[in-house]
Structure formats: C-alpha cells, structure tokens
N, C-alpha and C positions, 0 to 999 in steps of 0.2 A: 057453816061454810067457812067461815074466819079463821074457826078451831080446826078446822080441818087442813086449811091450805098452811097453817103453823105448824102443824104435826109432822107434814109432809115434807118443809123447809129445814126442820130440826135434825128430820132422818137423813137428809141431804147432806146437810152439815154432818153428819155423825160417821156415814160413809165416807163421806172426802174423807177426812181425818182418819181413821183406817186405813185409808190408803195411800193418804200421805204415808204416814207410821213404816206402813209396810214396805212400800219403798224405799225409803232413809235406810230402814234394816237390808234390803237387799246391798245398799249401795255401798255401806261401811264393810269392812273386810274382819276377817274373823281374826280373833287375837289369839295365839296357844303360848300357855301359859311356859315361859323360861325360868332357869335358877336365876338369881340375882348375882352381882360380879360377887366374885371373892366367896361366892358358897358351893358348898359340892354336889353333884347331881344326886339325885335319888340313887344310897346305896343295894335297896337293892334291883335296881335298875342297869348296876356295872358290868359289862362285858369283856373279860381279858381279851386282849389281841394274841392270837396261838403264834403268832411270826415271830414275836420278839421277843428275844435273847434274856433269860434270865439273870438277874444282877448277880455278881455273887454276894454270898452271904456274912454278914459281920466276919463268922468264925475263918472264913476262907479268905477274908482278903488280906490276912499276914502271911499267907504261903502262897497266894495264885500271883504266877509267873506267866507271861505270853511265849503262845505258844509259838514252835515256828512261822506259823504261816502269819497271825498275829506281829508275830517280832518281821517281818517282812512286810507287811503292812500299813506298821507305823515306822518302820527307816529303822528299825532295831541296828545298831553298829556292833559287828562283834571286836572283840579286846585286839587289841595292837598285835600284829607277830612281833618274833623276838626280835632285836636288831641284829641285820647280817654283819660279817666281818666284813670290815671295809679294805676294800684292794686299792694296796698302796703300790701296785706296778706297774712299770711305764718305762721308758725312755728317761736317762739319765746324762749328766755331763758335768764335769768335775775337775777341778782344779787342785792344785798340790804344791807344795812347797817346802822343805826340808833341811836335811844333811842327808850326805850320802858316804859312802866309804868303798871305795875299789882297792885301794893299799892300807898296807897296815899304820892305823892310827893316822892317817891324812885325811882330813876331812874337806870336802866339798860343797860346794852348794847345790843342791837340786831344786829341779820344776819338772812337772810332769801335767800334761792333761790326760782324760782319758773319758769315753762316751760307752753306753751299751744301751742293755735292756734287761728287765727282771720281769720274772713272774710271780703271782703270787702262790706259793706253794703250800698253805695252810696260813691257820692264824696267824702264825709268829715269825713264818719265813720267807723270803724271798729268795729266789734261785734265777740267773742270770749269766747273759757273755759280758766281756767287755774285752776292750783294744784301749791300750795305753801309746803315749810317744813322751818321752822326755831327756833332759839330760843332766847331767853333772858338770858345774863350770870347773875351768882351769883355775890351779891353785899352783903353788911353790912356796918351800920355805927355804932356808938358808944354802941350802945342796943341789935342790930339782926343782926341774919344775914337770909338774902332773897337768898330762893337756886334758882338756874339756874330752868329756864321756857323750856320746848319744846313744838312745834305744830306743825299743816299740816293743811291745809285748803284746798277743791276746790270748784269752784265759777265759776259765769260769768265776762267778762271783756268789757269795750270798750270804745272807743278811737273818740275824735271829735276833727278834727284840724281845726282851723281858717281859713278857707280856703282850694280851692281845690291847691295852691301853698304855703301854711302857713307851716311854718316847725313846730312852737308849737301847742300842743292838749294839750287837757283836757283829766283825765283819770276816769273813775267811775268801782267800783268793788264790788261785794256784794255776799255771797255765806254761806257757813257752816264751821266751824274750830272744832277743840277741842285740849284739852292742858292737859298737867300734869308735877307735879315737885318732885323734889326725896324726899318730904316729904309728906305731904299728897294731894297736889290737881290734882283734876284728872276733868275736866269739859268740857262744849260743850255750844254751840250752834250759834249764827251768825253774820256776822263782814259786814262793807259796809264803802268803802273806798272813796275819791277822791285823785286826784292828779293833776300837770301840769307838762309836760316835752315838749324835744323838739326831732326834730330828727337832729340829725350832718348830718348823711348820711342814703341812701336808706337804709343800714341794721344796723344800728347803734343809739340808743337815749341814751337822759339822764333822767330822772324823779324826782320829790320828790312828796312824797303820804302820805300820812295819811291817818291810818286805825282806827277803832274804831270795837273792838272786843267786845261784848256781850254776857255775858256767868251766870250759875247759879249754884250756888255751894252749894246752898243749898235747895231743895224741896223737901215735901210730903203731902201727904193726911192726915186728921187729921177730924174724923170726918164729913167726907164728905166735907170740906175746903180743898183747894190746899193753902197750904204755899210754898213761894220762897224766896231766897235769892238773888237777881241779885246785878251783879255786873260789871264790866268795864274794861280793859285794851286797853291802847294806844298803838300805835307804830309812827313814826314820818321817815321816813326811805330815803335815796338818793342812788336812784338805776339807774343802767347801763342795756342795756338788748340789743340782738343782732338779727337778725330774718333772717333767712334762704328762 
C-alpha cells in the first residue's frame, strides 16, 4: 500500500513537471535565425529590385553626360551668352573753348556750349542731333577793333570709335548756323566739322574739333545774276562733354 501511494506521488511529480516544461515552451517566443551585422544575407537568397536604375558601367562612365531632362534636374547652367554691345547712347552736354577766326589772321577767343542726343547705331557708332550757342570775344590790334561774334547752330552729330573696346573716336558734324555782331554783321548758312576725342569714363570724354563755318554776307539778284559774297570763319576748340 506504501509502494503504492509512492508510485502514484512520483507520477504526479513527473506530470507537473511536463507541464510545467510545456508551458515555459509556449510562453518563450520563437527566435528566426538573422545574418549577423557586417555579414551578407544568403547569396542565393538575393532579389534584384527591377525599379532601379542601372549604375553605369566602369567602361561608360568616361563618356555618360546628363541628359537634358537630367541636366534640368540637377540645375545643369548652360555656358554664358556672348556679351552684348553696350550702348553708349543718351543725352549729352558739352562745353568748349578755343580760338576762333572770322577775319583774316585775327584771332579770337571762343566758348561754346552745346546739348543733344545720340543713338546707338552699331558697335562703333553713334548718330545723333545737337544745338550749339556760342561766341567769339572782342579783340583789336594796333588799327581795329573786331567786336565780339555770337551764334547757335543745330545740326547732326556722330561718333566712330576704333573699336567695339577702343576708347578714342572720330567725331563728324555738319548742320546750319547763323551769327551776328554789335556792328553790322548778321549772316547764315552751314558749317561741317571733325574732331578726335576720347572717352575717360562711360559718361565722361574729352575732344578737340574743328569747325569750318560757311556763311554769305553778301547776296543779290542783279539783273537776273545771283551775286555772293562767301565767306569763312574758323573755330579750333577743346571741349569736355558729359552724357546721361
């Protein structure tokens, strides 16, 4: 009976413990086995991704260029354009100072201002009006005395520089004047200049010109004959002039 109720107490003990076991196993969670860091998964387990872009290949990537839509993608800049001609025209005003010559061999003093406006007409030209006003002082020597001269002229203007980077031009001018002086002369007609100057700065030159005024102090009709009188005055002048 002893051996018996022992037999019975050991089987007891031997099922708990079974079923302890077995529970512990349900309660722990199952482990799947991972690569370890810094190792590579089972090669052949590898699956390409079909989505992604193929690298290019050693041999191709001394010649593969982006494409446009690439080159727009990453900000691709394309190369500079050329540099345009820069226009140097505008609104002008100018100052002048000289000799002048109305009679033969008497020399004068002149001043003149004068304002316009220029266009730019290609690389190296400028084409423009302008309106001048100036005059010739009173002089005398041992015989006369020569009275003071005034004028105003307007005209066309313009301008060729040696180059589309050349800072000196040429200058040509040619147009209509007329003058008079506080004793008798009072005349007209038309004057055609050149000059060379240079420019210091974008709004800034210097020039010297020479004008050659043309004028007639004496005409009329006589019998169906035009008779004239022509005549000549110089000016020789070194002028400044500034442009807006």
């Amino acid at each position: 009976m002893k051996k018996t109720r022992l037999m019975v107490a050991m089987a007891a003990v031997t099922a708990g413990a079974v079923l302890a076991s077995t529970a512990h196993a349900q309660d722990t969670p199952i482990e799947v086995w991972q690569p370890q860091a810094g190792t590579e998964a089972d090669p052949a387990k590898r699956v390409t991704d079909p989505a992604a872009p193929a690298a290019p290949q050693a041999d191709d990537q001394a010649t593969w260029q982006p494409q446009p839509a690439d080159a727009q993608a990453q900000g691709y800049a394309a190369p500079p354009r050329d540099r345009l001609i820069e226009d140097r025209g505008g609104f002008f005003l100018g100052v002048q100072g000289g000799k002048g010559w109305v009679f033969d061999d008497v020399d004068q003093s002149a001043l003149a201002v004068n304002a316009g406006y220029r266009w730019q007409a290609g690389a190296v030209t400028l084409v423009g009006i302008e309106a001048a006003a100036g005059r010739l002082d009173e002089t005398r020597d041992s015989l006369y005395t020569y009275a003071k001269v005034d004028y105003v002229s307007i005209g066309a203007t313009a301008r060729f520089n040696f180059g589309p980077d050349s800072p000196v031009f040429a200058i040509v001018r040619a147009g209509y004047w007329t003058a008079d002086d506080d004793y008798y002369m009072d005349v007209d007609g038309g004057y055609v200049g050149v000059g060379l100057g240079a420019d210091l700065t974008r709004n800034f030159n210097l020039s010297l010109t020479y004008t050659n005024h043309v004028y007639f102090n004496d005409y009329y009709w006589d019998d169906g004959e035009f008779y004239y009188d022509a005549n000549r005055a110089d000016t020789l002048m070194l002028g400044a002039e500034v442009r807006f």
